[in-house]
ROKE-484245 format. One line per field, with one value per residue (C-alpha): x, y, z; residue number from 1; residue in three letters. Coordinates in nm, 4 decimals. Example, Ala and Ser with C-alpha at 12.3 -4.5 7.8 and 13.67 -1.06 7.14 Angstrom:
<recs>
u <- 1.2300|1.3670
v <- -0.4500|-0.1060
w <- 0.7800|0.7140
seq <- 1|2
type <- ALA|SER
</recs>
This chain:
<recs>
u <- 6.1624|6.5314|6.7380|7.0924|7.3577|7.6738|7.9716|7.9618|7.7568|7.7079|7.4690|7.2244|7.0349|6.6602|6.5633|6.2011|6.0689|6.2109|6.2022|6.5886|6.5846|6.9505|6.9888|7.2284|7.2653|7.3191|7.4397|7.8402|8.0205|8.3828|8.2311|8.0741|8.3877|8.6105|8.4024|8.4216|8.8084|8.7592|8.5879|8.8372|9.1149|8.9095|8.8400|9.2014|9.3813|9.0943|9.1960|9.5593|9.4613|9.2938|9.5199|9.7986|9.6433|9.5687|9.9257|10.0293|9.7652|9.9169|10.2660|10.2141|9.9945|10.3166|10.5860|10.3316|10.2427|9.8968|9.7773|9.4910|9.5248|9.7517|9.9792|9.7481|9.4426|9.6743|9.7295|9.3734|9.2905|9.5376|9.4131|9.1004|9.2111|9.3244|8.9856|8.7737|9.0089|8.9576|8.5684|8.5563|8.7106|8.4260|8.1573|8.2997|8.2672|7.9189|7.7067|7.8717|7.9906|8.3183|8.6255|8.8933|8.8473|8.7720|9.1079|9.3094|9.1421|9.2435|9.5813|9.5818|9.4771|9.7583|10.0189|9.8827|9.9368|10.2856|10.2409|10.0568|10.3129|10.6049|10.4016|10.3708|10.7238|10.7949|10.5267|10.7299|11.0584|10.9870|10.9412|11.1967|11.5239|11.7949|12.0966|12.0271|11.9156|11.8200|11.6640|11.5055|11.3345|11.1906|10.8760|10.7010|10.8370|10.7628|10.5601|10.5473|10.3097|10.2467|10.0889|10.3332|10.0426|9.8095|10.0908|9.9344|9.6022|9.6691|9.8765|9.5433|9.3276|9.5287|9.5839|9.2175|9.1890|9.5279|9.5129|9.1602|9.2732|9.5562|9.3582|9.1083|9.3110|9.5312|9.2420|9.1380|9.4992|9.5956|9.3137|9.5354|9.8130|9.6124|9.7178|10.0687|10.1414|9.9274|10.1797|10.4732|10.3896|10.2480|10.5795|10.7784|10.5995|10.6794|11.0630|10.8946|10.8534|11.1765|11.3393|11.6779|11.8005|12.1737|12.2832|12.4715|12.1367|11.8908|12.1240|12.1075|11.7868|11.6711|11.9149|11.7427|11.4105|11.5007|11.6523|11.3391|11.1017|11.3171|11.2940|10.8919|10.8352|11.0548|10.8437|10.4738|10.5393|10.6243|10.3387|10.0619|10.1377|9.8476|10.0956|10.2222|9.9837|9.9789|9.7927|9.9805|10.3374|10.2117|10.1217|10.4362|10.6515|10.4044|10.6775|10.9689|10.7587|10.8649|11.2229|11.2774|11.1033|11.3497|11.6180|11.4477|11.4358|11.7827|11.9420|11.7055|11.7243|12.0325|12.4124|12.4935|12.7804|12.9457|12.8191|12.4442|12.5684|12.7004|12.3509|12.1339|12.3150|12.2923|12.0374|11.9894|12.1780|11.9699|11.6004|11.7410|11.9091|11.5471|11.4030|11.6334|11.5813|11.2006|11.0848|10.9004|11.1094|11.2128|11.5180|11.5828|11.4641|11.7039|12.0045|11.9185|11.8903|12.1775|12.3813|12.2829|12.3917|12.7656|12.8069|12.6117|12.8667|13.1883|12.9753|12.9114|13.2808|13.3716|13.1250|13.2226|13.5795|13.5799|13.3442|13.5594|13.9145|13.9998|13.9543|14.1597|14.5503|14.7804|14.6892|14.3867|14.2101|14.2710|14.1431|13.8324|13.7957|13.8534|13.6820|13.3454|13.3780|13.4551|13.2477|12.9398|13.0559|13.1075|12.7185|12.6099|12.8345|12.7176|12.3245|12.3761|12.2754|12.4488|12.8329|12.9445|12.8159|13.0088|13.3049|13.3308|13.2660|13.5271|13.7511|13.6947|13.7317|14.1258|14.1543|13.9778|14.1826|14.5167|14.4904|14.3557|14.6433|14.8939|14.8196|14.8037|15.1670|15.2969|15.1796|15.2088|15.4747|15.3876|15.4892|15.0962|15.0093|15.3199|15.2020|14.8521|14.9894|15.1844|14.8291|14.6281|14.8431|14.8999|14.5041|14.4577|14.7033|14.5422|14.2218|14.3417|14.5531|14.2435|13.9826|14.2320|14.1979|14.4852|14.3694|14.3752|14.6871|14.8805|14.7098|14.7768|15.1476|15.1456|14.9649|15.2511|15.5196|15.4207|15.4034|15.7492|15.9400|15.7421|15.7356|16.0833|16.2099|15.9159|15.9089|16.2741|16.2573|16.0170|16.1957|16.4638|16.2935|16.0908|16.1628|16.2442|15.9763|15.7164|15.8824|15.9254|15.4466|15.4788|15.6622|15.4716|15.1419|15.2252|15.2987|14.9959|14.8070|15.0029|14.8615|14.5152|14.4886|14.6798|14.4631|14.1296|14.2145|13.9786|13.6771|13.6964|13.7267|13.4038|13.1865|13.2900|13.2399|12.9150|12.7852|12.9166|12.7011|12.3796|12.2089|12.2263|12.0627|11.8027|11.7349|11.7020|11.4542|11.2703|11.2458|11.1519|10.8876|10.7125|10.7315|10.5258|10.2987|10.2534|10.2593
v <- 12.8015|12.8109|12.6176|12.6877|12.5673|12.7535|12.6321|12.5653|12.3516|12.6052|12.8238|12.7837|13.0631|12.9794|13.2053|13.1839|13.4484|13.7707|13.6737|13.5569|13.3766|13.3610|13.0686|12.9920|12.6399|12.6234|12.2868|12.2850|11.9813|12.1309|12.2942|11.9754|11.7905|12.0598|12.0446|11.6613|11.6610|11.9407|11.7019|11.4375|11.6982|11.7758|11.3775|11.2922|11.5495|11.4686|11.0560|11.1594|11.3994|11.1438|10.8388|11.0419|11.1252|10.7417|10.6741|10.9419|10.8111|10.4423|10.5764|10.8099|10.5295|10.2938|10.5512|10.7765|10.6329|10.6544|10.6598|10.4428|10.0836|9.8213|9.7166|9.4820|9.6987|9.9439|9.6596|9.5747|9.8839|9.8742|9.5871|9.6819|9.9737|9.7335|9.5941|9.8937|9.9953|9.6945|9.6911|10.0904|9.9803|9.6876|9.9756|10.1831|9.9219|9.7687|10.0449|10.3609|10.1440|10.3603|10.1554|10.4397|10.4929|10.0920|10.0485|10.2740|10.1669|9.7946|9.9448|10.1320|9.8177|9.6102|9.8737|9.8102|9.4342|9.5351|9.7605|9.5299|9.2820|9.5009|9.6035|9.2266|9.1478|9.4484|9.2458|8.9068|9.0371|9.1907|8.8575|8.6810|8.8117|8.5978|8.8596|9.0348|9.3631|9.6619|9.6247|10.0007|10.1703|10.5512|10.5781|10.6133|10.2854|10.0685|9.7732|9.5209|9.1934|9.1893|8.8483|8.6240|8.3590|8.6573|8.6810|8.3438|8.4558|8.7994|8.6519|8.3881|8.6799|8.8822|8.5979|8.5700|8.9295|8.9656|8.6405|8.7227|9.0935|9.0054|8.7132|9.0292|9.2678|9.0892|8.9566|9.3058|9.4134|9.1085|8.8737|8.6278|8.5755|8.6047|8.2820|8.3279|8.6713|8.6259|8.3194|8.5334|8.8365|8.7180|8.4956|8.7959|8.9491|8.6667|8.7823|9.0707|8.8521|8.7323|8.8337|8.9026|9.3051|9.2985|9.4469|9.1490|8.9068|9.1887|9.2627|8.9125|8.8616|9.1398|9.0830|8.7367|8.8257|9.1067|8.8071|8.6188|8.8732|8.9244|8.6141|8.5673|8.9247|8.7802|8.4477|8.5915|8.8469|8.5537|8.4060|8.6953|8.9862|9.2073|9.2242|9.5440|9.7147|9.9877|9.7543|9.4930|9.6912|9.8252|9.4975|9.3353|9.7013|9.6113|9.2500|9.4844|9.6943|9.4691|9.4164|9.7994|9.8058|9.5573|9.7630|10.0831|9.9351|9.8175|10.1169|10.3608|10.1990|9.9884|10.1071|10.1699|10.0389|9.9368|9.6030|9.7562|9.9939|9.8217|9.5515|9.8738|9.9383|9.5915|9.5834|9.9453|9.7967|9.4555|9.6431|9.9354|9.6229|9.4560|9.7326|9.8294|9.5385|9.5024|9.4158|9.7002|9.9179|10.3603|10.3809|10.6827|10.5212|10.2393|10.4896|10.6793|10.3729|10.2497|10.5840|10.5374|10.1861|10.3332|10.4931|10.2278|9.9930|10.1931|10.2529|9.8472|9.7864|10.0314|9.9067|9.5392|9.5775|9.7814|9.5497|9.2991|9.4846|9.3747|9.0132|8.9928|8.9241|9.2418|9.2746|9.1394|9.4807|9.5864|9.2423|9.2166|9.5879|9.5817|9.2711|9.3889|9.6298|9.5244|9.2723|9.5254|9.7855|9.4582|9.3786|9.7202|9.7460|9.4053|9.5313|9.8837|10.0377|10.3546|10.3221|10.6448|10.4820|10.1374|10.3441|10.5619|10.2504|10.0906|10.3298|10.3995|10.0068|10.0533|10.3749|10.2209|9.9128|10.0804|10.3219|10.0244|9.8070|10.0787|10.2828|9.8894|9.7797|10.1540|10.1613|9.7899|9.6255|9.2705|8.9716|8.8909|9.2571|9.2667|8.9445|9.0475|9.3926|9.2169|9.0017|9.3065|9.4682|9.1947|9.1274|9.4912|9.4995|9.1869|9.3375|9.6458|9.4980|9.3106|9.5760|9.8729|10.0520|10.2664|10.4251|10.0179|9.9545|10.2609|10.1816|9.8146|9.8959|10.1153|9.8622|9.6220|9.8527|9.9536|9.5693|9.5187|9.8075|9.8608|9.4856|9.3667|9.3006|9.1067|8.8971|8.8226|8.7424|8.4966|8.3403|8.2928|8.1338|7.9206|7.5451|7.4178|7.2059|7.5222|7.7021|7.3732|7.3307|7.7113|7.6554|7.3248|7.5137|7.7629|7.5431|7.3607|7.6723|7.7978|7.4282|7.4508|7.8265|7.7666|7.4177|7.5493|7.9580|8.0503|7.8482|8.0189|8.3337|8.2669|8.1266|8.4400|8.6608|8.5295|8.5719|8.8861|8.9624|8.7388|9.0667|9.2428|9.0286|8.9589|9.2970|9.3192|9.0246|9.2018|9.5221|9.3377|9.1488|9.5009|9.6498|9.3830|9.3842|9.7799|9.7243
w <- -4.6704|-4.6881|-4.4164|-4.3703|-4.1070|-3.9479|-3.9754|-3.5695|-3.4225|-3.1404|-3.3735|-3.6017|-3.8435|-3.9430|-4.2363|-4.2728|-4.5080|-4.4001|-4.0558|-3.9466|-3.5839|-3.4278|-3.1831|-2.9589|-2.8459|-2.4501|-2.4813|-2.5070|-2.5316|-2.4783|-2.1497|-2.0452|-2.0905|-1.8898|-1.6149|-1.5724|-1.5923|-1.3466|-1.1273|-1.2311|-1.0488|-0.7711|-0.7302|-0.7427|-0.5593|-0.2250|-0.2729|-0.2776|0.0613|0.2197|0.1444|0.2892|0.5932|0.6192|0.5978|0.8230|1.1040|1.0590|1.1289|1.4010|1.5423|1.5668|1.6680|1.9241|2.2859|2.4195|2.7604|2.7748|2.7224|2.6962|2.4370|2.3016|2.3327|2.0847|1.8860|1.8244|1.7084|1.4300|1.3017|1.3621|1.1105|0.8796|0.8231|0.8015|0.5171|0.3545|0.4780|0.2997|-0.0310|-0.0418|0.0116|-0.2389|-0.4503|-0.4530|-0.2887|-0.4202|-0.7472|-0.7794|-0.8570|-0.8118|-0.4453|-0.3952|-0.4982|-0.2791|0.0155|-0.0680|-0.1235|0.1894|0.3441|0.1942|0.2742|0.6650|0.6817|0.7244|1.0050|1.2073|1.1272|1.2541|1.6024|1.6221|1.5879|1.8424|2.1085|2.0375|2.0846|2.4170|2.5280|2.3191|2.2368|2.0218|2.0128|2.3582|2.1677|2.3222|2.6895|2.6670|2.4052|2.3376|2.4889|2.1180|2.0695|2.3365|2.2830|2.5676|2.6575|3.0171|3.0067|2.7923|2.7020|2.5370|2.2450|2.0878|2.1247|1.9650|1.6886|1.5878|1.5966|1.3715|1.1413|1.1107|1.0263|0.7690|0.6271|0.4205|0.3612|0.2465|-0.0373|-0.0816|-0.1829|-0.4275|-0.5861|-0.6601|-0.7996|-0.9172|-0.9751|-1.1805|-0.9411|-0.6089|-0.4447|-0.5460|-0.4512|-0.1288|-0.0112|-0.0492|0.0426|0.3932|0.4055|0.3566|0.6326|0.8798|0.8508|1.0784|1.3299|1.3697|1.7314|1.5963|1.5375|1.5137|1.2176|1.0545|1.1304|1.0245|0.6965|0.5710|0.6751|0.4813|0.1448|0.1359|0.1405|-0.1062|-0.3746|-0.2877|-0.3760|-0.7047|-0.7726|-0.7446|-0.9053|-1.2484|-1.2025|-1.1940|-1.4112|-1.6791|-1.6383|-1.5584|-1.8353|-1.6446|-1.3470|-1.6058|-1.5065|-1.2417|-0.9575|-1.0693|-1.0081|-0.7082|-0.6080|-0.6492|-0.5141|-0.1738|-0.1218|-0.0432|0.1914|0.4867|0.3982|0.3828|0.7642|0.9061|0.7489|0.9119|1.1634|1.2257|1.1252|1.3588|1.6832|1.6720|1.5804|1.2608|1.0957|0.7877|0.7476|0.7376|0.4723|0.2504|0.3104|0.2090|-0.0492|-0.2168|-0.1790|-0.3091|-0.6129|-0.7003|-0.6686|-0.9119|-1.1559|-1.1571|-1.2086|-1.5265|-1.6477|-1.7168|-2.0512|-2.1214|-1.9063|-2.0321|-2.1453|-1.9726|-1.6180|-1.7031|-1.7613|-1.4305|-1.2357|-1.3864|-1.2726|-0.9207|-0.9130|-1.0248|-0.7012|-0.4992|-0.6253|-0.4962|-0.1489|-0.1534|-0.2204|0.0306|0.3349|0.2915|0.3074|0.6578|0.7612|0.7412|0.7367|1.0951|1.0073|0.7030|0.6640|0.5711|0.1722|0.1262|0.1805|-0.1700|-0.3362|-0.1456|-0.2062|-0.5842|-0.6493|-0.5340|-0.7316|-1.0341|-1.0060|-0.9517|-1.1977|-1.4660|-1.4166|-1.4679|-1.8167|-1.8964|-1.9096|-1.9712|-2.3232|-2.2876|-2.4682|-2.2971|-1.9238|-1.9779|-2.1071|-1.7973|-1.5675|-1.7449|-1.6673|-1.3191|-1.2558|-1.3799|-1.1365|-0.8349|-0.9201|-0.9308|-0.6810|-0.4153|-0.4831|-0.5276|-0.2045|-0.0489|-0.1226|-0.0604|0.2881|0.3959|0.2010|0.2299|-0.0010|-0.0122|-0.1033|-0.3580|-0.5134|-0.5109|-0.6904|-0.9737|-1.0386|-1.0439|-1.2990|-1.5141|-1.5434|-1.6399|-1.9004|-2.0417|-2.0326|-2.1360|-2.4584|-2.5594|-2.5596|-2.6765|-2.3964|-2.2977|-1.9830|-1.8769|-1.9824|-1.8066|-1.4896|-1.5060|-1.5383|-1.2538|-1.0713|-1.2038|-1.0826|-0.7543|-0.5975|-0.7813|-0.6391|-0.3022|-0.2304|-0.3670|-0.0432|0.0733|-0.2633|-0.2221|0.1213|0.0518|-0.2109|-0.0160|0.3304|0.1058|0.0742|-0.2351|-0.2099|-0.2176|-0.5284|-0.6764|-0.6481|-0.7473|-1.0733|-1.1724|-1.0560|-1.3052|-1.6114|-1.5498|-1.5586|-1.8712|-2.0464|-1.9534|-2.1164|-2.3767|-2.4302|-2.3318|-2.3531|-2.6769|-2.5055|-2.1814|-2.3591|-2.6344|-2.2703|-2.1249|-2.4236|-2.4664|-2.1075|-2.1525|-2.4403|-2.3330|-2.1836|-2.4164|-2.6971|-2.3831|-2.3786|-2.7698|-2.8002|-2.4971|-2.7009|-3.0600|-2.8631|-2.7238|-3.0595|-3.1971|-2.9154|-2.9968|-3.3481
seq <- 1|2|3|4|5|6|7|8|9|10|11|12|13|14|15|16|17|18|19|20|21|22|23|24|25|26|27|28|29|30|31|32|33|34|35|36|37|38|39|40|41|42|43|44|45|46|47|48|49|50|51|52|53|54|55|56|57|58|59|60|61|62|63|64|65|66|67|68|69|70|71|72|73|74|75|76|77|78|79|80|81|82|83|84|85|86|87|88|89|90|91|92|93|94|95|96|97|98|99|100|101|102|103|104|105|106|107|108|109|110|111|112|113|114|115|116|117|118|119|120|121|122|123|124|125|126|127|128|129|130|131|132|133|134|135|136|137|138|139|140|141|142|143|144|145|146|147|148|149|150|151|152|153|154|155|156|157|158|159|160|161|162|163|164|165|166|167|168|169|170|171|172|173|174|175|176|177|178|179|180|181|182|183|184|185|186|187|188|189|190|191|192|193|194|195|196|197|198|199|200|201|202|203|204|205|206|207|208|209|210|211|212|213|214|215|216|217|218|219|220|221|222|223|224|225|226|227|228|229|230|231|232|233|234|235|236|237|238|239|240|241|242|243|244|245|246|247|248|249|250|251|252|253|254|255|256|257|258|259|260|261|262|263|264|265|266|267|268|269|270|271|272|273|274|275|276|277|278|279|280|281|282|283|284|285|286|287|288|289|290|291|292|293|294|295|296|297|298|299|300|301|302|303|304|305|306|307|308|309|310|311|312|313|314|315|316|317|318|319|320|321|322|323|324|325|326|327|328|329|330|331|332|333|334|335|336|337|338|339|340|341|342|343|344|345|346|347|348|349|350|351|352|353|354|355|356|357|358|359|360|361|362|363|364|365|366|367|368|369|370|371|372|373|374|375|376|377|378|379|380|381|382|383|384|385|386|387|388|389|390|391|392|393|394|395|396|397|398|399|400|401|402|403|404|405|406|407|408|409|410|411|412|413|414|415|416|417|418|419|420|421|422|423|424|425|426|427|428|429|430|431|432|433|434|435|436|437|438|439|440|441|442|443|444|445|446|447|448|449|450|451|452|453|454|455|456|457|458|459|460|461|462|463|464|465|466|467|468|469|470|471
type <- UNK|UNK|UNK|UNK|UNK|UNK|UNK|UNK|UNK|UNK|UNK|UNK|UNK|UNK|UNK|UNK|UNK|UNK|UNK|UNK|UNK|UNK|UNK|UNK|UNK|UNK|UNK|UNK|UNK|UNK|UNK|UNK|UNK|UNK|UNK|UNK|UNK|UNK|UNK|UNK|UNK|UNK|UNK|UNK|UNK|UNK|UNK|UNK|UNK|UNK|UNK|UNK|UNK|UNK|UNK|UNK|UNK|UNK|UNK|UNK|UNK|UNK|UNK|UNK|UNK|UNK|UNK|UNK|UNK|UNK|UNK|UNK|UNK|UNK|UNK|UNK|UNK|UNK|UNK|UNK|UNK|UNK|UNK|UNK|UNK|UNK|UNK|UNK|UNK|UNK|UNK|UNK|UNK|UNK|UNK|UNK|UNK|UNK|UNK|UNK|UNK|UNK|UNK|UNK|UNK|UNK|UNK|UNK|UNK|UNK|UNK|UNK|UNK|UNK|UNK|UNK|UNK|UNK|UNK|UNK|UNK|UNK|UNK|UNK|UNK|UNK|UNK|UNK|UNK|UNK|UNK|UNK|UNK|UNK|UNK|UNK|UNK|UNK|UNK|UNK|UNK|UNK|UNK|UNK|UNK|UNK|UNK|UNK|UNK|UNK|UNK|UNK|UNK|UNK|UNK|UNK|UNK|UNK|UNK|UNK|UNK|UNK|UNK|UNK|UNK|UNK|UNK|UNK|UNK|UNK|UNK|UNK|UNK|UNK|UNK|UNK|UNK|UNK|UNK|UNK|UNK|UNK|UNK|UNK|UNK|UNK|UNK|UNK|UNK|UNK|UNK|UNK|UNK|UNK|UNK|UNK|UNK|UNK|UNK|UNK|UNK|UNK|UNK|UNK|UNK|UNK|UNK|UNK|UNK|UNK|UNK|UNK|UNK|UNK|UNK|UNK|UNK|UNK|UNK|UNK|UNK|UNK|UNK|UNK|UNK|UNK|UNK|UNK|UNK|UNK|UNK|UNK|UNK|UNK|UNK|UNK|UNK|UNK|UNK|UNK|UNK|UNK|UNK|UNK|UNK|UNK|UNK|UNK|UNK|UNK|UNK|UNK|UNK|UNK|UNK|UNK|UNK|UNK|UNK|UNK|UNK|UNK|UNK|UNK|UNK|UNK|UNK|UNK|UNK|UNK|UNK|UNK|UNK|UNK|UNK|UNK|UNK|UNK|UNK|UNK|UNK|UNK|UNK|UNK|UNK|UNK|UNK|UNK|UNK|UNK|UNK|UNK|UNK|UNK|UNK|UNK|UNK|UNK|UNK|UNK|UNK|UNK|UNK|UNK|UNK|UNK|UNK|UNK|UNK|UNK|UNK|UNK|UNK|UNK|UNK|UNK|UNK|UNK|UNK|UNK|UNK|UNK|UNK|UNK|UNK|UNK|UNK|UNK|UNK|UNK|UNK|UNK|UNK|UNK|UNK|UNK|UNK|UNK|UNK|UNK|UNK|UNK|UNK|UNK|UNK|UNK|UNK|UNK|UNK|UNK|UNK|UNK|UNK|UNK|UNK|UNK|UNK|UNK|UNK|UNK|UNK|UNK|UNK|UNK|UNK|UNK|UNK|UNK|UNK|UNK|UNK|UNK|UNK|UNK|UNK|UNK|UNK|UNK|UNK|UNK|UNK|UNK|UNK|UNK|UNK|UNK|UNK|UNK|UNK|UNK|UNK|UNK|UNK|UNK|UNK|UNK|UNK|UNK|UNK|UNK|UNK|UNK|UNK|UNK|UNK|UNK|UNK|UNK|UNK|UNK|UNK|UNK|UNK|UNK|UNK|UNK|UNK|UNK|UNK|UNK|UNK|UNK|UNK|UNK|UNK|UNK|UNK|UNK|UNK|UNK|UNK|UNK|UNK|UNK|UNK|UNK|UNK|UNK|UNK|UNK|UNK|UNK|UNK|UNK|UNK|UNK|UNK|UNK|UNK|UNK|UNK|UNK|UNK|UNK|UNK|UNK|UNK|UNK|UNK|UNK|UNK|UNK|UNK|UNK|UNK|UNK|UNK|UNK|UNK|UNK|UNK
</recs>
């Protein structure tokens, strides 16, 4: 008896005598596998179905009315939501014993503690009101306490119900840092409660919590490398989740002006620079996010200065103006790998600098706008004579020019009403300031130079370090 296999696996021929037996194996492992990643599909699009239907419940739930019940009965059953989320991903996970779906429902239920911290702060600051805010609301909106003593009660029984959620869920996305994250993220949340919604309060309020979150998301991420992973990033992305509701918040029911512009938009600017900067960050993402913080930087510079136009003297405009940014567009070339980005940036900071003193000194002739002119131009062709850079030079002597001829007047006419006594500080001012350059010029420079060039040999040690790791 002669035996003899195909060369598939699928069939097999049996030669026994003269007798040949074809079989056909209707065990396929290929099939096997396709249906389980068809599964896989199915299984994935229904979690992403039902997790946005979760989310779109939660938000209709806090911008619809509803007819029966009080506002604190409504409240209830939010966080009553809360905790059957969190109550569902527990199922999931020790009766069912599927971690996928445990997870989103812990995330769903994190995502929540927000919520029922904003309805909170909309209970509290019917009551209380520090800035005299709005006194009517849509009717979707409206959350009021009748009885003012039932707001302490409410708050104890929802910090019995968010406090362990909130321990819960972190554990399960970020076992390691559970304590940690847990303290600031329910911290963050507080700022919900504040009763404060004017635009310059909610702005700063909001840009601090956005450099405090920063600032524990580059601390724990030192010190827990599994925060890399997706929980962990979506664990640390849920800390901005109630700074970008106060900032809804603000700018949907309040007026919006250019002082809550330009506080998006920074902070706009420092999540996309954190974000840019992570170790183990794509190089594409970083040169996208980088591009959009280019124009966030001219909105920034743009917002601030009519913010605070009508409080400045006659010439400042264009300093405050082109200092911001510069001083924006200089951080993005300072971290930015891309040569042809920093050199474009570069440029544009000579333009925006020109044309903001230029079109300054043209319109309002002013000794302080003249002055401020003939600085501007004389730092750009510095900057441009040091660096090469041609486009710098030109537009630092048409900077130069412009104070000189449109404010010659004005500079004379202060020469001449001044006191000796003033030109005499001015002069002495400016020798002194001529000996401590020309003393302590080449150290200023090498500090500067290498702040300058600090990020990127950070970024360089960051990208040796993750090519070892993958090596």
């Amino acid at each position: 008896m002669n035996t003899r296999s195909a060369a598939f696996d699928s069939d097999l021929i049996a030669e026994n005598g003269e007798e040949i037996v074809l079989s056909t194996s209707r065990f396929s492992v290929d099939s096997v596998m396709q249906s389980v990643r068809n599964f896989a599909t199915l299984s994935e699009a229904l979690r992403i179905l039902g997790a946005g239907v979760i989310l779109a419940s939660m938000s209709v739930f806090m911008l619809q009315g509803w007819s029966e019940g009080n506002d604190i009965s409504r409240y209830l059953m939010l966080l009553a939501q809360t905790g059957l989320l969190a109550a569902a991903g527990f199922a999931m996970s020790h009766v069912v014993q599927e971690t996928r779906g445990a997870r989103l429902f812990f995330g769903l239920a994190l995502v929540s503690i927000p919520a029922n911290f904003t309805i909170l702060g909309a209970l509290l600051y019917s009551v209380f009101q520090w800035d005299g805010g709005l006194t009517t609301y849509p009717g979707y909106a409206e959350w009021r306490i009748e009885d003012v003593a039932s707001i302490g009660v409410t708050m104890s029984a929802a910090m019995l119900v968010l406090v362990p959620v909130t321990l819960f869920c972190f554990a399960i996305m970020a076992r390691r840092s559970t304590k940690p994250l847990s303290l600031h993220f329910l911290m963050l949340n507080a700022l919900l409660l504040l009763p404060i919604r004017h635009s310059l309060a909610a702005g700063t309020i909001a840009l601090i919590g956005v450099l405090y979150a920063l600032f524990v998301m580059s601390k724990v991420t030192r010190s827990n490398p599994a925060l890399k992973t997706g929980e962990g990033k979506f664990a640390l992305a849920t800390l901005f989740i109630p700074l970008g509701i106060i900032l809804f918040r603000s700018m949907y029911f309040y007026q919006v002006d250019s002082l809550m512009i330009a506080m998006v938009g920074l902070v706009l600017f420092l999540a996309a620079r954190q974000v840019s900067q992570f170790p183990d960050r794509s190089a594409r993402l970083a040169t996208a996010l980088e591009l959009v913080s280019w124009p966030l930087a001219m909105t920034i510079a743009f917002a601030l200065t009519d913010a605070f136009e009508a409080n400045l003297a006659n010439g400042l405009e264009a300093a405050l103006f082109a200092g911001i940014y510069a001083g924006l567009a200089l951080d993005i070339i300072r971290r930015t790998d891309s040569r042809e980005l920093a050199r474009a940036i570069g440029v544009s900071i000579s333009i925006a600098t020109a044309i903001s003193f230029t079109f300054s000194v043209a319109l309002n002739p002013s000794a302080m706008s003249a002055l401020f002119s003939l600085g501007a131009g004389l730092l750009l062709l510095l900057w441009g004579a040091a660096g090469k850079r041609l486009v710098t030079i030109i537009a630092g002597l048409i900077t130069a020019g412009a104070g000189a001829i449109f404010g010659f007047d004005q500079i004379v006419h202060l020469i001449v009403s001044s006191s000796w006594v003033d030109l005499a500080i001015f002069g002495a001012s400016a020798i002194v300031l001529g000996s401590v350059l020309d003393r302590h010029g080449v150290a200023i420079k090498l500090r500067l130079t290498n702040w300058y060039l600090s990020a990127g040999n950070d970024k360089q040690a960051h990208s040796e370090d993750l090519a070892t790791h993958q090596g």
